[in-house]
PAZA-87670 format. One line per 5 residues: number of its first residue (from 1); their letters; for each residue x, y, z of C-alpha. Coordinates in steps of 0.25 Angstrom, whole numbers, plus 2048, in hexadecimal, padded with zeros to 3 digits. Layout:
NUM> A> X,Y,Z ~ ...;
% end
This chain:
1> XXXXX> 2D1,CB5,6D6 ~ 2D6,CC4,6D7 ~ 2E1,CC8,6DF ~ 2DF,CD5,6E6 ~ 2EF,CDA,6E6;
6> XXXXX> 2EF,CE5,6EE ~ 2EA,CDC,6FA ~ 2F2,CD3,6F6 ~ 2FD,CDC,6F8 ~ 2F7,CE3,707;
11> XXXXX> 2F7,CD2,70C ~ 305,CD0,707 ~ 30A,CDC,70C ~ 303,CDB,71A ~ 30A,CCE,71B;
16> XXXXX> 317,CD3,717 ~ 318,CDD,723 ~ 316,CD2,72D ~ 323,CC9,726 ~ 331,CCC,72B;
21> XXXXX> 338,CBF,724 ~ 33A,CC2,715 ~ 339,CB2,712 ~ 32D,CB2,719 ~ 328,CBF,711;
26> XXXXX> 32D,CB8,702 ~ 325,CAD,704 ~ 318,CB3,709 ~ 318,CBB,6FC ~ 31A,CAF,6F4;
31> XXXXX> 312,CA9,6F8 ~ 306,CB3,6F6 ~ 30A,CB6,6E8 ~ 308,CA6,6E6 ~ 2FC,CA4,6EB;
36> XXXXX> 2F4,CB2,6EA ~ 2FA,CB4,6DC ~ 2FC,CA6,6D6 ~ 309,CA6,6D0 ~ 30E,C99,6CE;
41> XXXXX> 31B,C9D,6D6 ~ 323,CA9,6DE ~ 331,CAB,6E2 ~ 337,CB6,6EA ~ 344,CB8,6E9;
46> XXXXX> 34A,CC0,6F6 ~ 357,CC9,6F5 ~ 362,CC3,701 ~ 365,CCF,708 ~ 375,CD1,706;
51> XXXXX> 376,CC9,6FB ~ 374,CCD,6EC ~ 36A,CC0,6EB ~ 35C,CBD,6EB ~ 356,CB0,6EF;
56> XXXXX> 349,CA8,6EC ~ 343,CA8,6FA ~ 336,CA2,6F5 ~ 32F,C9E,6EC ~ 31F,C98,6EC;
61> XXXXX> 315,C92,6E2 ~ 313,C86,6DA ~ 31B,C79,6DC ~ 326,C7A,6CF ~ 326,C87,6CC;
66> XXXXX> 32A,C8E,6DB ~ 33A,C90,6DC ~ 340,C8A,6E9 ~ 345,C94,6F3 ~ 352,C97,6F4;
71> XXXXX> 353,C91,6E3 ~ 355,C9F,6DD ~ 361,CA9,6E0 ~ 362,CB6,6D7 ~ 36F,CBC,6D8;
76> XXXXX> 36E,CCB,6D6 ~ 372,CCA,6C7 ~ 369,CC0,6C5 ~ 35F,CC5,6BA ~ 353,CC6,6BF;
81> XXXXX> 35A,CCD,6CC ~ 361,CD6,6C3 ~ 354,CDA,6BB ~ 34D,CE1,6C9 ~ 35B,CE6,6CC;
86> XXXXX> 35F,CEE,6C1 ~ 358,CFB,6BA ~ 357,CF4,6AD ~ 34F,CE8,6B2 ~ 345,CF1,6BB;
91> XXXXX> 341,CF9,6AE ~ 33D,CEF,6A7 ~ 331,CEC,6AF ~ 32F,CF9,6B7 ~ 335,CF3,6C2;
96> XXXXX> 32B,CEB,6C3 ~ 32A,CDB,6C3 ~ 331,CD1,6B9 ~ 328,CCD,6AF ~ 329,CC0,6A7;
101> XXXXX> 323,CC1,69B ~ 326,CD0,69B ~ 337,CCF,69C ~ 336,CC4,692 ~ 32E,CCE,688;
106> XXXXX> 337,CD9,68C ~ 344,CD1,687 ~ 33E,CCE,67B ~ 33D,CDC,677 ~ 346,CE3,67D;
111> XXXXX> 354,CE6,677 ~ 35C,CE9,683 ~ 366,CDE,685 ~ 36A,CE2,694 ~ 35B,CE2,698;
116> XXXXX> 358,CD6,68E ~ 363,CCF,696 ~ 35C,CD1,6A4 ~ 34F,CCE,69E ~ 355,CC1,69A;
121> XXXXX> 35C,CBE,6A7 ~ 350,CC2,6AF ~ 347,CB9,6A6 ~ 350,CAC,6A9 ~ 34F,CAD,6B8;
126> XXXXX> 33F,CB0,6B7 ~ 340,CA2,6AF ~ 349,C9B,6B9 ~ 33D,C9E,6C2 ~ 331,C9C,6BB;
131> XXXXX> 32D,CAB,6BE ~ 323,CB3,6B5 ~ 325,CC0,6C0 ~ 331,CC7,6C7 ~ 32E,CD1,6D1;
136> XXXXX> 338,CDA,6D7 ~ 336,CDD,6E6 ~ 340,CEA,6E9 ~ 341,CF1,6F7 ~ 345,D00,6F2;
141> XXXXX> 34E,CFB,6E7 ~ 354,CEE,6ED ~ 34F,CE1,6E7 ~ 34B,CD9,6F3 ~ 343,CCE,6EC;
146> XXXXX> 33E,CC7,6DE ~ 32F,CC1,6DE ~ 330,CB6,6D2 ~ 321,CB2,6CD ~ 31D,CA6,6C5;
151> XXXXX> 312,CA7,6BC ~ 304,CA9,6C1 ~ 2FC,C9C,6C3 ~ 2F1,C9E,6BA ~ 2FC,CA2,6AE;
156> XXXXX> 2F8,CB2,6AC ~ 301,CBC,6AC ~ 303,CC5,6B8 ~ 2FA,CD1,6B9 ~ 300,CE0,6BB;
161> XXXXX> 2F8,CDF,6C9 ~ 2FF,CD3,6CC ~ 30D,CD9,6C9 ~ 30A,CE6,6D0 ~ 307,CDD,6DA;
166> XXXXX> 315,CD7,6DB ~ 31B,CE3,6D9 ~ 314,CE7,6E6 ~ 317,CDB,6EE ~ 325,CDB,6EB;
171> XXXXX> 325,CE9,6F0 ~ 31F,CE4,6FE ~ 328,CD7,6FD ~ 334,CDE,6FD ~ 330,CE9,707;
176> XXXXX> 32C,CDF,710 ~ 33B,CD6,70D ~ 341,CE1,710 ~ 339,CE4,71E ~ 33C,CD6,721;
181> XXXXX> 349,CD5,71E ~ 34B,CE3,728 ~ 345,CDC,731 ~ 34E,CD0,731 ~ 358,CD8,733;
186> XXXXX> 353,CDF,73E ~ 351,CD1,745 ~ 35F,CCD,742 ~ 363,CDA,748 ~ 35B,CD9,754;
191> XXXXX> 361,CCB,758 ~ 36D,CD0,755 ~ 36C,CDA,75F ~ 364,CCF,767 ~ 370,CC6,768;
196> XXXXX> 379,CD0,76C ~ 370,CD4,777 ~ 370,CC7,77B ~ 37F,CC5,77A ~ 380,CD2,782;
201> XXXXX> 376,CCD,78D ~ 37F,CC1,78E ~ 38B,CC9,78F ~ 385,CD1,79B ~ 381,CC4,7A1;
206> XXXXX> 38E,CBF,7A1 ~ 394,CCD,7A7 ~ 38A,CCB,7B3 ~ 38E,CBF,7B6 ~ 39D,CC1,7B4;
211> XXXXX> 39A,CCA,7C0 ~ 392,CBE,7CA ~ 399,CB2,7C9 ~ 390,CAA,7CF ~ 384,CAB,7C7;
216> XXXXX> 38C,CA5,7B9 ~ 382,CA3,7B0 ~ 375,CA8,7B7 ~ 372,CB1,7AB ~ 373,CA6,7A1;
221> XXXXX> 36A,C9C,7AB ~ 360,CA7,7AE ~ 35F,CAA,79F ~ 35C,C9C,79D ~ 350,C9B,7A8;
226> XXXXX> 349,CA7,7A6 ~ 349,CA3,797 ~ 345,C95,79B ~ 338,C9B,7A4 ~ 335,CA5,79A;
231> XXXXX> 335,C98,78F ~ 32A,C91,799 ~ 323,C9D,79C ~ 320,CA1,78D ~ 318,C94,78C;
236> XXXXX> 30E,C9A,793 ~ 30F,CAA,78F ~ 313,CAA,781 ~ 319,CB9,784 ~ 324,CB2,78C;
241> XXXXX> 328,CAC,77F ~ 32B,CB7,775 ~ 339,CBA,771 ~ 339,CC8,776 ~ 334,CC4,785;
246> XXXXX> 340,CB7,785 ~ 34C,CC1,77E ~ 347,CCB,789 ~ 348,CBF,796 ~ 355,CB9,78E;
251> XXXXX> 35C,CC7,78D ~ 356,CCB,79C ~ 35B,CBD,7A3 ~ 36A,CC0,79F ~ 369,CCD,7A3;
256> XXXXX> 362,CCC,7B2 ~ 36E,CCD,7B8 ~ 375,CD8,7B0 ~ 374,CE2,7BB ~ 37F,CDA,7C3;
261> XXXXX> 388,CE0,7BA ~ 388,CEC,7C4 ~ 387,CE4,7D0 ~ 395,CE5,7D8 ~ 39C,CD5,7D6;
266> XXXXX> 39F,CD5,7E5 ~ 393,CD5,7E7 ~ 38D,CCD,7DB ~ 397,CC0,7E1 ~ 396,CC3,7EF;
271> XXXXX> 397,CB7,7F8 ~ 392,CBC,804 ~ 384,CC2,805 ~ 380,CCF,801 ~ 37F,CDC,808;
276> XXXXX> 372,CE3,807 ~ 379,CEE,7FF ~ 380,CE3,7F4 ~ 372,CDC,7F4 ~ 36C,CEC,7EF;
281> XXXXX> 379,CEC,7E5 ~ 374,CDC,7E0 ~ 364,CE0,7DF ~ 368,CEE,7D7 ~ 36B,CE3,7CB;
286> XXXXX> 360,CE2,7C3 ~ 35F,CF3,7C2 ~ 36D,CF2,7BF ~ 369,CE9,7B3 ~ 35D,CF3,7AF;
291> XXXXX> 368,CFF,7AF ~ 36F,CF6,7A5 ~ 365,CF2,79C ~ 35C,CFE,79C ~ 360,D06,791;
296> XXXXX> 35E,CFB,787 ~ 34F,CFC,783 ~ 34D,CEE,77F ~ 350,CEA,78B ~ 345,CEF,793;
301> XXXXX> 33F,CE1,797 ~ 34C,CDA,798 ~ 34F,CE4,7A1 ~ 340,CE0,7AB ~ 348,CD2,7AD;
306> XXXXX> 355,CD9,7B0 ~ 350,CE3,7BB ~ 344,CD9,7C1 ~ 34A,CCC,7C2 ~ 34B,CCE,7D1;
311> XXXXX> 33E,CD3,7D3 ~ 333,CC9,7DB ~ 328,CC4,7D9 ~ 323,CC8,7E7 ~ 329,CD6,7E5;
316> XXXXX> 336,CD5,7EE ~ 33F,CD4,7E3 ~ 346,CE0,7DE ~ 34B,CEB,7D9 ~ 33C,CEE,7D8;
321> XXXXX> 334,CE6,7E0 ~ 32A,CE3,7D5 ~ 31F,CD7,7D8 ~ 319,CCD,7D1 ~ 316,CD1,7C1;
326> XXXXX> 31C,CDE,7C3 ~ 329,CD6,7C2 ~ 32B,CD5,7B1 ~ 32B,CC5,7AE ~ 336,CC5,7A8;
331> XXXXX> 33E,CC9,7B5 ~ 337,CBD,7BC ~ 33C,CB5,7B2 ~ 349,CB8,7B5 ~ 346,CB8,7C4;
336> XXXXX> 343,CA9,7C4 ~ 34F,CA5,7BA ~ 359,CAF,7C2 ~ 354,CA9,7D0 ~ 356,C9A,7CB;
341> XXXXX> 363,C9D,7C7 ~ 368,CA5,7D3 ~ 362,C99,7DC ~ 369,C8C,7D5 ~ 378,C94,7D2;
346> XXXXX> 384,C96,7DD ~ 385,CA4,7E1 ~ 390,CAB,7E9 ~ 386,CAA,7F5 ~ 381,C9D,7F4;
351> XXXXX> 37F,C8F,7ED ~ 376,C8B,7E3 ~ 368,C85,7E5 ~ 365,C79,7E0 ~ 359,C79,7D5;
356> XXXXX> 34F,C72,7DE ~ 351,C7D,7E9 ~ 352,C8B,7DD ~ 343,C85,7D6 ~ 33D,C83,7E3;
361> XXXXX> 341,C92,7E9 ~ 33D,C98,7DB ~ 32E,C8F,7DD ~ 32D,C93,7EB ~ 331,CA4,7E9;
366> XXXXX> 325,CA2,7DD ~ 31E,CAF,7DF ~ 327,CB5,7E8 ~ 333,CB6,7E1 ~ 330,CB1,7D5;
371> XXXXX> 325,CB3,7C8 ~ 31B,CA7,7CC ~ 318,CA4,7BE ~ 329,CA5,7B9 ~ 32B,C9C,7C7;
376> XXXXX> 320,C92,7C0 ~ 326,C91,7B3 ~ 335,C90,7B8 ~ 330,C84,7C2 ~ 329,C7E,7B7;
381> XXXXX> 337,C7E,7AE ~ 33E,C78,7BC ~ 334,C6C,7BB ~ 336,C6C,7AC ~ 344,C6C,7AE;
386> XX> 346,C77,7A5 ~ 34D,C80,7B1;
% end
C-alpha cells in the first residue's frame, strides 16, 4: 500500500492543533507511526520542563519489543542526548535523524576518536532500545523530544520519503508540545489567579458580614443553595452545567451582599424598624456592590446577580423594577436562596421561621416574587431533602 506522506502530515497536524496535553499529543503520534507506517515499535522520549532529563512517555507497537513508559531516563550526558545536543553530533547527519546502520558505518571509517567516541555511545543506547531510527524534534534550538523507531515490519530499510517525513513530523510535534505546554501554563495561571479571586471573594464575604451581625454565615448558606438549585436545574438545561456559568453564580452568591459594606452598621443592626429614609440607604445595596465590582471586566455577569438579586418576578422588586425574564437567571437564583435564608435565620427584628413555614411562603410568592421554574426546582430539593 502507498502511503501518501504529505496527507499524512496535513491529518496529523489538523489533529495536533486541537490537543493541549503534551501526553495526550505523544501518544496520538505514536500511535500513527505504528500503525500508518508499520514499524515494529515507537517511543517518544519528552524533555521535563526544568529539569535537565528526558523521559519515555510512550511507547507503542508489538508485544516484546515496545519499552514500558516511564522505563527509559536519559540524563543530558547521556550519549544519544549529547549526540543532538552538540555541533559535532548534528554534522554528522545534517542535522537530520540518527541512522542505524549509517552511524555504525561511519565509526568504522572515521578516524576521529572524540566523534568515534559519541558514535559509540549513541549506538549503545540505540541497542538498549532495539531502535534502527532516532529523530530529533527541536523547537528553535531546544531539544524538546527524541522519537525512537524499531525496524520497519516487512524488514526494508526506511526510504528518504519516510525520513523527510519524520523529520517533518517531529518539526509539528515539537511546535505542538510547545503550544501545549503554553497552554498548561496558561491554565495553571488562570486557576492561580481563579483561587485568589476566590480567596478574595471570601475575604469580602467575611468583611460584610463583620458589619451585620446577625446574618453569620448567610453568604456561605446562600452559596451553598444557589449552587444546590443551580446543580438540579442543569439536569434539564445543560447550559446551567458549564463551569463558566457555576464559577460565575459561585463567585456571585458571596458577593450579593458586598454592597453592605457602604451601608451605615446602625442601620444594618437596627432593632427597631426602619425609617423610610434608612430603608432608601438599605435598597441602595446592590448599586453599591455594582460601583465596587464594575471595573473588573470579568465580572460583568457576576455583577447581574449582585445588582438584580432583589428584583421581582412580578416587577416590584428593585433598584429597577425589571419583570419576569428581564430579570438575568442567575439573580433569581440567588433571589430564592438569599430569601430562604433570610426567612429560617434570627434577625435583629425578628425570629426565625421554622422550615415548614419559609418553603411554603417561597411556594406561595411563585410567580410573584420569585422565578417559577427556580421556585419548582428549590421545592423539588425540599422534598428531596437536599435543601
Amino acid at each position: 500500500m502507498t502511503i501518501n506522506y504529505k496527507k499524512e502530515l496535513e491529518t496529523a497536524a489538523k489533529s495536533m492543533i486541537l490537543v493541549h496535553e503534551p501526553d495526550v499529543l505523544i501518544k496520538m503520534i505514536a500511535r500513527t507511526i505504528v500503525h500508518r507506517i508499520k514499524v515494529s515499535h515507537a517511543a517518544i522520549l519528552l524533555h521535563e520542563k526544568d529539569k535537565s532529563t528526558y523521559v519515555l512517555d510512550i511507547s507503542k507497537g508489538q508485544v516484546g519489543v515496545k519499552i514500558p513508559a516511564g522505563f527509559a531516563r536519559m540524563d543530558t550526558d547521556n550519549p544519544l542526548i549529547q549526540f543532538f545536543l552538540t555541533g559535532k553530533g548534528k554534522k554528522i547527519f545534517n542535522d537530520g535523524p540518527f541512522l542505524h546502520d549509517k552511524a555504525r558505518e561511519i565509526l568504522n571509517s572515521n578516524s576521529d576518536d572524540a566523534i568515534k567516541e559519541l558514535l559509540k555511545g549513541a549506538l549503545q543506547q540505540m541497542d538498549i532500545y532495539e531502535s534502527v531510527v532516532c529523530v530529533p524534534s527541536y523547537f528553535r534550538d531546544e531539544l524538546l523530544a527524541l522519537l525512537l523507531l524499531g525496524k520497519k515490519s516487512d524488514g526494508s530499510v526506511f526510504g528518504q520519503e519516510e525520513l523527510d517525513f519524520f523529520m517533518a513530523l517531529a518539526s509539528d510535534v515539537a511546535m505542538a508540545i510547545r503550544n501545549a505546554q503554553l497552554f498548561r501554563e496558561l491554565e495553571n495561571e488562570l486557576d492561580k489567579k481563579k483561587r485568589l479571586f476566590f480567596n478574595t471573594a471570601v475575604a469580602f464575604a467575611a468583611a460584610i458580614e463583620a458589619k451585620d451581625h446577625y446574618t453569620h454565615g448567610h453568604t456561605n448558606r446562600v452559596t451553598a443553595l444557589g449552587l444546590e438549585i443551580t446543580k438540579k436545574m442543569a439536569h434539564q438545561n445543560k447550559t446551567y452545567a458549564e463551569p463558566v456559568f457555576m464559577e460565575n453564580l459561585h463567585v456571585a452568591c458571596l458577593l450579593h451582599d458586598i454592597g453592605k459594606i457602604g451601608v451605615p452598621e446602625s442601620i444594618l443592626n437596627k432593632i427597631e424598624p426602619l425609617t423610610q429614609d434608612e430603608w432608601i440607604k438599605i435598597k441602595e445595596h446592590p448599586m453599591i456592590g455594582v460601583n465596587i465590582l464594575q471595573s473588573i471586566k470579568e465580572l460583568e455577569e457576576v455583577i447581574l446577580g449582585v445588582k438584580y438579586h432583589h428584583e421581582r418576578y412580578d416587577g416590584s422588586g428593585y433598584p429597577e423594577g425589571l419583570k419576569g425574564d428581564q430579570i438575568p437567571i442567575i439573580a433569581s437564583i440567588i433571589s430564592v436562596a438569599d430569601a430562604f435564608d433570610a426567612m429560617t435565620t434570627n434577625r435583629v427584628y425578628r425570629a426565625a421561621k421554622s422550615r415548614e413555614v419559609a418553603i411554603n411562603e417561597i411556594q406561595q410568592l411563585r410567580g410573584r416574587q420569585f422565578h417559577p421554574l427556580i421556585t419548582d426546582v428549590f421545592i423539588t430539593l425540599c422534598q428531596e431533602g437536599v435543601i
